[in-house]
C-alpha positions as CSV (number, residue, x, y, z in Angstrom):
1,X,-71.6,30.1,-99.5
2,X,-71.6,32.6,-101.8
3,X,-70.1,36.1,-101.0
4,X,-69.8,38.3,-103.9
5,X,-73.1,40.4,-105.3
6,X,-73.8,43.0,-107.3
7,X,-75.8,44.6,-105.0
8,X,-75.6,44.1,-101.4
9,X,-78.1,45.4,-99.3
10,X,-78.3,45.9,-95.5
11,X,-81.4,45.7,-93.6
12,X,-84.6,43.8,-95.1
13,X,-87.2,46.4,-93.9
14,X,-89.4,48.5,-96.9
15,X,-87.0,50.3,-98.2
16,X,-84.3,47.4,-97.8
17,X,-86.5,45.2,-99.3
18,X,-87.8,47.7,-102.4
19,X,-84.0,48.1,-103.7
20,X,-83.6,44.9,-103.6
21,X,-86.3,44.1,-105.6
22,X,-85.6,46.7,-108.1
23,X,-82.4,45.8,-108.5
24,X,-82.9,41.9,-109.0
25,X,-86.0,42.8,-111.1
26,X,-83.4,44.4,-113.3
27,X,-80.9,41.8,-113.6
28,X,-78.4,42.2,-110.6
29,X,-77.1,39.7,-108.5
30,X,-78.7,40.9,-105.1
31,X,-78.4,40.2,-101.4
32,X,-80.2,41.2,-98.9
33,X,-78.2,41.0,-94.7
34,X,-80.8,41.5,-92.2
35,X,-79.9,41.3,-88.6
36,X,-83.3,40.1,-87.2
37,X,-84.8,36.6,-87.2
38,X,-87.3,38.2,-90.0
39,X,-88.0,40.6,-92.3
40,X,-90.1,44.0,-91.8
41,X,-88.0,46.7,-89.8
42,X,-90.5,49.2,-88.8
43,X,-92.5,49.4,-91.8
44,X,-93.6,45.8,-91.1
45,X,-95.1,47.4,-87.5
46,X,-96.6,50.4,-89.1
47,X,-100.3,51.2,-90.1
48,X,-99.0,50.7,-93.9
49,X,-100.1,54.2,-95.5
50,X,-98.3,55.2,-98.4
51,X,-99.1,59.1,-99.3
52,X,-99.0,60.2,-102.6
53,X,-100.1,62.5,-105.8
54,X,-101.8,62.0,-109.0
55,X,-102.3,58.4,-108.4
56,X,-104.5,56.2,-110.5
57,X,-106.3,55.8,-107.3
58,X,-107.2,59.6,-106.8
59,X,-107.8,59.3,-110.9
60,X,-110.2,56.9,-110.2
61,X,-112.1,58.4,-107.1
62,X,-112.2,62.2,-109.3
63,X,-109.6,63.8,-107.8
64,X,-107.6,66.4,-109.2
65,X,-104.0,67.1,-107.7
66,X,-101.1,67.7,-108.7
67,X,-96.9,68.5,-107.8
68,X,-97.1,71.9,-106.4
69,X,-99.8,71.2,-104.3
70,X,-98.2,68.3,-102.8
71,X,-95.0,70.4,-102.1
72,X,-96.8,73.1,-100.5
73,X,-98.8,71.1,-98.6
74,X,-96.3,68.5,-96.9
75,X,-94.4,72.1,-95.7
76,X,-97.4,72.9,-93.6
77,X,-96.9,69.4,-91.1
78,X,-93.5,70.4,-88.9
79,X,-93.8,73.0,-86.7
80,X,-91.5,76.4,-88.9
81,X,-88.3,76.3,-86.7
82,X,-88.1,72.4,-87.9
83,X,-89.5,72.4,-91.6
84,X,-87.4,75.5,-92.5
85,X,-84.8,72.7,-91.8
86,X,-85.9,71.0,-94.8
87,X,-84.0,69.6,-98.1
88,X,-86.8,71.1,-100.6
89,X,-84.9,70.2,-103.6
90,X,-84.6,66.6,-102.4
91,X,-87.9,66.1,-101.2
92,X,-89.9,68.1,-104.3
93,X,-87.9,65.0,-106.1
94,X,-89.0,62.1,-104.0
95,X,-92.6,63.6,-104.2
96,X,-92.6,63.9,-108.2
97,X,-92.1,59.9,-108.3
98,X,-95.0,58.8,-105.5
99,X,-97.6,58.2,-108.3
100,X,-95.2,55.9,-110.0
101,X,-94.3,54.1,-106.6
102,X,-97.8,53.3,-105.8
103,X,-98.4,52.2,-109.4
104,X,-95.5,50.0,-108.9
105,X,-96.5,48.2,-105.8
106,X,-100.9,48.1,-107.7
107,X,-98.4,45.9,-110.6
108,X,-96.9,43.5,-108.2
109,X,-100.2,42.6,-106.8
110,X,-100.5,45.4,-103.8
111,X,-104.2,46.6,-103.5
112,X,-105.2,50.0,-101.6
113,X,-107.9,51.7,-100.6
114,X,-108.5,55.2,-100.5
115,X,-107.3,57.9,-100.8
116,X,-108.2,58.7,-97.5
117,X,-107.7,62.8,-96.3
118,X,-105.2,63.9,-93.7
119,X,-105.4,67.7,-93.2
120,X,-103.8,70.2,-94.0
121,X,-103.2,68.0,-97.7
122,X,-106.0,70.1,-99.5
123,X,-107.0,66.9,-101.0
124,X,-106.9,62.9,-100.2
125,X,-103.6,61.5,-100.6
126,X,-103.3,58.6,-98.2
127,X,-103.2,55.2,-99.6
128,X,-103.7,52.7,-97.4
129,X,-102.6,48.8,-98.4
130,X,-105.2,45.8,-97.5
131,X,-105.1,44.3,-95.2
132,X,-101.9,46.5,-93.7
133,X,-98.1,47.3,-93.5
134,X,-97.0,43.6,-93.4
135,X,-98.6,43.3,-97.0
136,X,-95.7,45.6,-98.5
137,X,-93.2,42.8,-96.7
138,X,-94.4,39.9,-97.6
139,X,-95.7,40.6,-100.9
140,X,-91.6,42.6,-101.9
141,X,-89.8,39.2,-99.9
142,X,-92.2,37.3,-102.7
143,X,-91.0,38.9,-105.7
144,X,-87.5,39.0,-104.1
145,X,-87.1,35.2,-104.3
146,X,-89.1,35.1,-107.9
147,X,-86.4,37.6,-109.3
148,X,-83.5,35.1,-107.6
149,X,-82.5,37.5,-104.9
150,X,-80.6,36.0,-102.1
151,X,-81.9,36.7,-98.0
152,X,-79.6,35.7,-94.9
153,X,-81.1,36.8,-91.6
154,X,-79.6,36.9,-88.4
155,X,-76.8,38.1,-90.2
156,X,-75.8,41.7,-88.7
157,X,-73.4,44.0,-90.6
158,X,-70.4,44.9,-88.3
159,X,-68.1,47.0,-90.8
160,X,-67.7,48.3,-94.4
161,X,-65.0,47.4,-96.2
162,X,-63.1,49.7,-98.6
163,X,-60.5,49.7,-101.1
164,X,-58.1,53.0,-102.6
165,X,-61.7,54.6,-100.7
166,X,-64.4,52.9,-102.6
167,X,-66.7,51.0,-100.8
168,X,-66.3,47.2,-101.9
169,X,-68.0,45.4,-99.4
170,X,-69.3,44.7,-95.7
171,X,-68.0,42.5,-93.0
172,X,-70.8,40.5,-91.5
173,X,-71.5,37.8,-88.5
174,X,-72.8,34.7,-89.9
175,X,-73.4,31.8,-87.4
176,X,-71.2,34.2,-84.8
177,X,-68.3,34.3,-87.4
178,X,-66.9,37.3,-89.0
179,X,-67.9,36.8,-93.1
180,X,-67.3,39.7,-95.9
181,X,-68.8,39.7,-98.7
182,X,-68.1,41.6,-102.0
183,X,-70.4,44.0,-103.5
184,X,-69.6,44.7,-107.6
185,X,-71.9,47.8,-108.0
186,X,-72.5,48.9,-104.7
187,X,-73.3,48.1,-100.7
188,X,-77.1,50.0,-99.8
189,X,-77.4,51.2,-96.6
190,X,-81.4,50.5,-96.0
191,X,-81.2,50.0,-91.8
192,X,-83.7,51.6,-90.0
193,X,-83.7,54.7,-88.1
194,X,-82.4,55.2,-84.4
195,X,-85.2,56.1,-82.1
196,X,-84.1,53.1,-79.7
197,X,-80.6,54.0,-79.8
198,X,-79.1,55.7,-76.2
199,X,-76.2,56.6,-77.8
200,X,-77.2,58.8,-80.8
201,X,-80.0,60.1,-79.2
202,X,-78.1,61.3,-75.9
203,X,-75.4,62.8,-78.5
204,X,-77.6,64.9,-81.0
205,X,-80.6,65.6,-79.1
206,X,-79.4,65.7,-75.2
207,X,-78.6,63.1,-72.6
208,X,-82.1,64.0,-70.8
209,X,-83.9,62.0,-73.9
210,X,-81.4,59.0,-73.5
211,X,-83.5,56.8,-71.6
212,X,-86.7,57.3,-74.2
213,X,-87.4,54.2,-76.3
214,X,-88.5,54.0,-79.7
215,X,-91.5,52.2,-81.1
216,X,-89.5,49.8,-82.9
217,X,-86.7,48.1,-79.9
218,X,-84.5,46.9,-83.0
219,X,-83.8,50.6,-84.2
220,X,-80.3,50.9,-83.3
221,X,-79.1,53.2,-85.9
222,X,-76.7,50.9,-87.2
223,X,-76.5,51.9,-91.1
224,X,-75.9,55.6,-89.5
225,X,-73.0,54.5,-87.3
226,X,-71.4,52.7,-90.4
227,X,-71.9,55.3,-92.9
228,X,-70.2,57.9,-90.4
229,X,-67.6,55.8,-89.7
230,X,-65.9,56.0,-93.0
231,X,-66.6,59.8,-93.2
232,X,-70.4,60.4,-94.1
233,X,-72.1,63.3,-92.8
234,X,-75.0,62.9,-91.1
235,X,-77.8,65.9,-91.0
236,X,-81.1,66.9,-89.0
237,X,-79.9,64.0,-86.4
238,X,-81.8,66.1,-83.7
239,X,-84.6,66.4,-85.6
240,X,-87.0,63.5,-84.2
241,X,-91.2,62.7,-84.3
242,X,-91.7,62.3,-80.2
243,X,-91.2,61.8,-77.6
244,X,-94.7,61.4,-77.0
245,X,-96.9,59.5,-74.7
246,X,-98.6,56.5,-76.0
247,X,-99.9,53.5,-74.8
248,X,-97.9,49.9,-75.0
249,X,-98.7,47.7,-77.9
250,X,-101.2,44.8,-77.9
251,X,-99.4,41.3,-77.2
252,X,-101.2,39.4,-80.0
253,X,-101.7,40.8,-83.4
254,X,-104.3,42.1,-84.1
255,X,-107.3,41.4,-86.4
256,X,-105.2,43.6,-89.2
257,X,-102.3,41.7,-89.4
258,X,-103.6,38.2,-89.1
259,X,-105.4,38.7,-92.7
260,X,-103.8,37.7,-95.3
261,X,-101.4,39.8,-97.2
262,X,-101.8,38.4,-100.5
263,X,-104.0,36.1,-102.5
264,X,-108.1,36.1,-103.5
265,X,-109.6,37.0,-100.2
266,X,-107.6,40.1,-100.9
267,X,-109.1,40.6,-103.8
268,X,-112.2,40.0,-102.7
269,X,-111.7,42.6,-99.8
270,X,-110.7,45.3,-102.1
271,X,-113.4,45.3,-104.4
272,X,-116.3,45.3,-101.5
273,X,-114.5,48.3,-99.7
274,X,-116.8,50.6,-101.9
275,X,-119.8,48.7,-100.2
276,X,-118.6,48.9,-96.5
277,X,-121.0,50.8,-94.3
278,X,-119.5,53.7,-92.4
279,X,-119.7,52.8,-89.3
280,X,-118.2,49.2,-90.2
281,X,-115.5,51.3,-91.6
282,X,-115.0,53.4,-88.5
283,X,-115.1,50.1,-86.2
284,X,-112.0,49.5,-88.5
285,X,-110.4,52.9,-87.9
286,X,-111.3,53.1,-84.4
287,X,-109.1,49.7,-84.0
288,X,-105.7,51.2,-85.9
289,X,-106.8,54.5,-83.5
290,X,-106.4,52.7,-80.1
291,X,-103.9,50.5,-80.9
292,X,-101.6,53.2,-82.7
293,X,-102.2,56.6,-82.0
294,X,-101.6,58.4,-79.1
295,X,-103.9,59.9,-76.4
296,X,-104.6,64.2,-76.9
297,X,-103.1,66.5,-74.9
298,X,-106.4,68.0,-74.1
299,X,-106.9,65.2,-71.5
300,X,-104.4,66.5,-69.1
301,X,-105.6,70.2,-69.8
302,X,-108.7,69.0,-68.6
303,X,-108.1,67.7,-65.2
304,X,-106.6,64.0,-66.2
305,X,-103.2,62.9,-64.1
306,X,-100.2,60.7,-64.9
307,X,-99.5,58.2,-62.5
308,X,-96.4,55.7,-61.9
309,X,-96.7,52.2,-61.5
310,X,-96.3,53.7,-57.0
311,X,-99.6,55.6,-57.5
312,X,-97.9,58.9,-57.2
313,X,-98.2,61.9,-59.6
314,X,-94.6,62.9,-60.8
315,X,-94.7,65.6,-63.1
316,X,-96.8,68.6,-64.7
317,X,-99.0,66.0,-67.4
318,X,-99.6,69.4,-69.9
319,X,-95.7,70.3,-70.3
320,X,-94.0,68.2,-73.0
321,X,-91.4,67.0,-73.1
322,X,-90.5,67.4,-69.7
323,X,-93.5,65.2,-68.9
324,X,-92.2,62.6,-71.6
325,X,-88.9,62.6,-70.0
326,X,-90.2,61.9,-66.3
327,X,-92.3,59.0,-67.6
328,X,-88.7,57.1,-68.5
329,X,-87.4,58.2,-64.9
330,X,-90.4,55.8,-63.6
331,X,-90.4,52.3,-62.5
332,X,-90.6,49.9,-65.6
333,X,-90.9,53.6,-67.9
334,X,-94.5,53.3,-67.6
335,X,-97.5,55.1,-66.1
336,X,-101.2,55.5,-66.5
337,X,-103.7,58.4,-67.1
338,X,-106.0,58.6,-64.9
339,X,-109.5,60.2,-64.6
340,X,-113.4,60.2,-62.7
341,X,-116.7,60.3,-64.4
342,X,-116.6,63.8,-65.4
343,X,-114.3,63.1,-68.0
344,X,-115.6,59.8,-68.6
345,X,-118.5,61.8,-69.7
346,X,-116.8,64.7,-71.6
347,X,-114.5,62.4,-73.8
348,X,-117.3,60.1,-74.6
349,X,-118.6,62.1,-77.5
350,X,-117.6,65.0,-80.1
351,X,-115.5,67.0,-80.0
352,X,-113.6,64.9,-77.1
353,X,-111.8,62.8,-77.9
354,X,-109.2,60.2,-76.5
355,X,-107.3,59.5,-79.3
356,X,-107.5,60.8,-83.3
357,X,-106.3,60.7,-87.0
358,X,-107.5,64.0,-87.8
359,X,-110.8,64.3,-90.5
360,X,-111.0,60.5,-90.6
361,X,-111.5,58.6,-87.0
362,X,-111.8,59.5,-83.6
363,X,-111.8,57.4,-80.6
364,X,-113.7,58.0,-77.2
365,X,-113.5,56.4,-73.8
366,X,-115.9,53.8,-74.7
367,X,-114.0,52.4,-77.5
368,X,-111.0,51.9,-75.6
369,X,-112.8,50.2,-72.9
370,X,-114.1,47.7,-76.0
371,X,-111.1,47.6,-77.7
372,X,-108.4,47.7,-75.7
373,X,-109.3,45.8,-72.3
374,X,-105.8,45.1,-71.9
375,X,-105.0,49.0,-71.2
376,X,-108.7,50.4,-70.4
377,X,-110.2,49.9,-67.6
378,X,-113.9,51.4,-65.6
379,X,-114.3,51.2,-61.9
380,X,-116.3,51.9,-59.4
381,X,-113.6,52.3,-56.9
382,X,-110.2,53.5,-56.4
383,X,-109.8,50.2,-54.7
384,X,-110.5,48.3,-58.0
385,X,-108.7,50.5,-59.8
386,X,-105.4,50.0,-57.7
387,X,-106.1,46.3,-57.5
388,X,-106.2,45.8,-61.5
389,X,-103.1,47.9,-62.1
390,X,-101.2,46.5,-58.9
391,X,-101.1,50.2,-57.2
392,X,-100.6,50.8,-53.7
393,X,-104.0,51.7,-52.8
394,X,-103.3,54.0,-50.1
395,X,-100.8,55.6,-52.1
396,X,-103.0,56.1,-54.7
397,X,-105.5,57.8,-52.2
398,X,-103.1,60.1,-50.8
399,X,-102.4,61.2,-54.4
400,X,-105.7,61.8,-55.2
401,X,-106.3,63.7,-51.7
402,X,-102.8,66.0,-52.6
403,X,-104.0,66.6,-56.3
404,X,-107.2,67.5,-54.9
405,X,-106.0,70.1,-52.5
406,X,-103.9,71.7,-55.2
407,X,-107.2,72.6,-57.2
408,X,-109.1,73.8,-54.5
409,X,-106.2,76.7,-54.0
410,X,-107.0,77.0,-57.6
411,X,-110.2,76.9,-58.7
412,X,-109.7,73.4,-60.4
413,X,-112.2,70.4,-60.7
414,X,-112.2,68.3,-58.5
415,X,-111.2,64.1,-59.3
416,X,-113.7,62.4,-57.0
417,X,-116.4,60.9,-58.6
418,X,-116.9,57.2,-59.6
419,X,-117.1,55.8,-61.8
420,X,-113.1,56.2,-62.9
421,X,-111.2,55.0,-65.9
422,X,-107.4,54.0,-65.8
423,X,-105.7,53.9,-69.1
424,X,-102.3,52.3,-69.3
425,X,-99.2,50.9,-69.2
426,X,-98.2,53.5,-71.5
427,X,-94.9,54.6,-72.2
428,X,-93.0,58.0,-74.0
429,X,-91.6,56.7,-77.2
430,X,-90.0,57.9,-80.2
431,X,-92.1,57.6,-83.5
432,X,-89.7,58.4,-86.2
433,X,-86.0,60.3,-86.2
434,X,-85.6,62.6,-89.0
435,X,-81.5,62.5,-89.3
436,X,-80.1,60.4,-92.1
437,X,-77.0,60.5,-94.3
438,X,-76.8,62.8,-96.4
439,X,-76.8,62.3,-100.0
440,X,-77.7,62.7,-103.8
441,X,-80.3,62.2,-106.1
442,X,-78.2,58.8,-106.8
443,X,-78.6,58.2,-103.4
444,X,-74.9,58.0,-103.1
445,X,-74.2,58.4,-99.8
446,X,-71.8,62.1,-99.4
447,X,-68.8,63.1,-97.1
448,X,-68.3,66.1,-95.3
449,X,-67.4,68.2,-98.2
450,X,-70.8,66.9,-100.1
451,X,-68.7,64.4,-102.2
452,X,-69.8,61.0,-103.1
453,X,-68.4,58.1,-101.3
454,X,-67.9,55.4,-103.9
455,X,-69.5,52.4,-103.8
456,X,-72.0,53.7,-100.6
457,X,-75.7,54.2,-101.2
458,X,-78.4,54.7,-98.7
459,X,-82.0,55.0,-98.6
460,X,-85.2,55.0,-96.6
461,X,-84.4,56.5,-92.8
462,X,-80.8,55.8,-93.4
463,X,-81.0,58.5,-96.3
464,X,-83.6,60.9,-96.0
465,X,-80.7,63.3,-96.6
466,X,-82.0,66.2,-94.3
467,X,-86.0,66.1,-95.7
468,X,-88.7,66.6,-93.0
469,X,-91.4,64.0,-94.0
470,X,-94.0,64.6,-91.1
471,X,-97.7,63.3,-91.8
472,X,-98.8,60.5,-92.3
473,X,-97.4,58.2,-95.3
474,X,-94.7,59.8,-96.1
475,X,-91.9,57.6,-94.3
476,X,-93.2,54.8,-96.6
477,X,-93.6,56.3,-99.2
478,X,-90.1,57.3,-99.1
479,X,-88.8,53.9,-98.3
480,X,-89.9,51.9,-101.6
481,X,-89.7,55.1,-103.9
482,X,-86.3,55.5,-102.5
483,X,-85.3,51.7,-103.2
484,X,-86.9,51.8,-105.9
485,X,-85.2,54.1,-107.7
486,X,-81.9,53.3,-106.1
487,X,-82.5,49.5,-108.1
488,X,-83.0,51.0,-111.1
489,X,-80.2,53.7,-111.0
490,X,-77.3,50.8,-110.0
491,X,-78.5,48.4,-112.8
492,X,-77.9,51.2,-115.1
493,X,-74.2,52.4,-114.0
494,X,-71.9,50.0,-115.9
495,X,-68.7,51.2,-113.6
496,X,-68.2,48.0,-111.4
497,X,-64.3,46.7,-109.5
């Protein structure tokens, strides 16, 4: 088996994936070491929108943008207290290149569709792949083998190894067995993030959030941990999308990620986009909605309740996170919303809504109900209702009965009228975690004193390098133009060891 590389690379999700493409594109001897059976990390899971500005798309569609806009406009996402947090210089850099990412990807054999608007961007940015997020995967693993990059999964990295304090290599478990292999020009960190990780999350952001999964399970933070542990610093670690309440994935995949990722049927999907009706086109959206995006706020403010898997009510639904944090106190993590036909009614039609992406789909009772039987569910009875979720029924009742007695005292509407809608399993998860290693416009991963840490890069959520990159599209976006650049910079250093 072969163990030294130019580049090694560890993790084999997008931005993983995009240096190591990059890099073998340009003539280095690249491997990448992914832990997991497969390849994909979370941007295999994700909706696959890549935001950028003065695209050849938005060229194409008549639409005028440009740098400054972009800057200003990604600023207005985070709530002050976080973006004022923000690495400006770093992430004004990233956003000059997102044009040239996309264009990229378009000259692999990538098509999009769009751009699609996200408010507050002034104008359409969003550029979503056909048929989704698993396209970027499989199309980057294709070009990976045709540029003669290596792959080993299953293989987790367990320790960098250094020599007179240069990075030189990682140690690895292949087949069980401890393995290093040698890196000439450099070892990427390209990992993942660490919503699912107890340990980081209980140490930067508070032990109450410690038992609060992420969306992806497999998001340990394991590049983190092995960057710090030879002396990296790690910045906005506290910083994290969620938690938030949202309901449990589907089981099978869904009708997005069986098309095919490549090939002429998407071709052939691309070019009749145009000619979609709008309401085939919302059917579409409505589907991403209810499968990814989480239910409003506004529900709860309204009269809907949270209930455990018991039938009992366990916290105040319309205070977050405190409410986030009670869900992962329940039985099995999960609860259900729960609510009668007056809201059935009011969040069957504008401007209530269950679920949105702001400006371009919104999603009402009835299209969860159609598209999501396996969490939506209309009744007649409370006894139906308690029967398909396996609730106590009488402990239901006696929840209803107590909630109802609360509002009277208060001038509240009542929750007694048939027929009722349970929504659920659904869970409080973290989305995304903003902390990363810090580093350079070289990526090179720094130290404590902001000094480079030879022979350690990282990129996507491993290095955002303290930027806030909230909205839609801008996670991915950073993960290939990250890796992308990163493959281009190490094929022009000519210091190797």
């Amino acid at each position: 088996m072969q163990t030294d590389y130019d580049v090694i690379v560890v993790g084999g999700g997008g931005s993983g994936l995009a240096t190591a493409v990059s890099a073998a594109q340009h003539g280095l001897n690249t491997i990448i070491l992914e832990k997991q059976p497969e390849l994909g990390g979370s941007t295999g899971i994700a909706v696959g929108t890549l935001t950028a500005n003065r695209t050849i798309i938005q060229e194409k569609a008549g639409i005028q943008d440009t740098l400054e806009a972009h800057i200003e406009d990604a600023g207005m996402f985070a709530p002050p207290e976080t973006e004022k947090r923000n690495n400006n210089d770093l992430r004004r850099w990233f956003l000059s290149h997102t044009g040239d990412t996309l264009q990229w990807l378009i000259d692999m054999g990538l098509t999009f569709y769009g751009p699609n608007p996200e408010p507050p961007n002034r104008v359409p940015r969003m550029h979503n792949v056909i048929p989704g997020a698993k396209a970027y995967i499989t199309i980057l693993h294709a070009k990976l083998v045709h540029y003669g990059g290596a792959l080993l999964t299953n293989t987790p990295v367990v320790d960098l190894i250094q020599k007179d304090k240069r990075v030189i290599g990682v140690c690895a478990l292949v087949n069980g067995q401890r393995k290093n292999f040698i890196a000439r020009r450099g070892v990427v960190l390209a990992a993942g993030d660490y919503t699912n990780s107890q340990k980081l999350i209980s140490r930067f952001k508070g032990e109450q959030f410690s038992g609060i999964e992420g969306i992806n399970p497999h998001m340990k933070g394991d590049g983190h941990l092995l960057a710090e542990s030879i002396g990296a610093k790690l910045v906005n670690m506290d910083i994290t999308y969620g938690p938030e309440l949202r309901f449990i994935a589907p089981k099978r995949h869904t009708f997005q990620q069986l098309l095919p990722s490549q090939g002429p049927l998407v071709r052939v999907i691309s070019l009749l986009m145009p000619y979609i009706p709008r309401f085939v086109m919302n059917m579409f959206l409505r589907r991403l909605l209810v499968t990814w995006q989480h239910p409003e706020d506004s529900l709860f403010s309204d009269g809907a309740i949270l209930i455990n898997q018991k039938g009992e009510r366990f916290c105040d639904e319309k205070i977050s996170p405190a409410r986030e944090i009670a869900i992962a106190r329940q039985p099995g993590k999960i609860c259900y919303i729960l609510f009668d036909q007056r809201l059935v009614k009011q969040y069957s039609q504008w401007p209530n809504f269950v679920s949105t992406a702001p400006k371009i789909a919104y999603a009402y009772v009835a299209d969860y109900l159609k598209l999501r039987p396996d969490i939506a569910v209309m009744a007649n009875t409370i006894k139906e209702i308690a029967n398909h979720a396996n609730i106590p029924q009488s402990q239901l009742l006696q929840t209803l009965e107590e909630t109802n007695k609360e509002r009277l005292t208060q001038g509240k509407p009542l929750l007694k009228d048939s027929p009722w809608v349970l929504l659920g399993p659904a869970k409080a998860y973290f989305t995304t975690t903003e902390g990363g290693v810090a580093i350079n416009k070289h990526f090179q991963a720094l130290n404590k004193h902001d000094q480079p840490i030879p022979g350690l890069y990282a990129v996507g959520q491993n290095g955002l390098g303290g930027q806030i990159l909230w909205g839609h599209g801008l996670h991915i976006a950073w993960a290939i133009t990250s890796g992308r650049l990163l493959g281009e910079y190490l094929a022009e250093r000519s210091d190797t060891h």
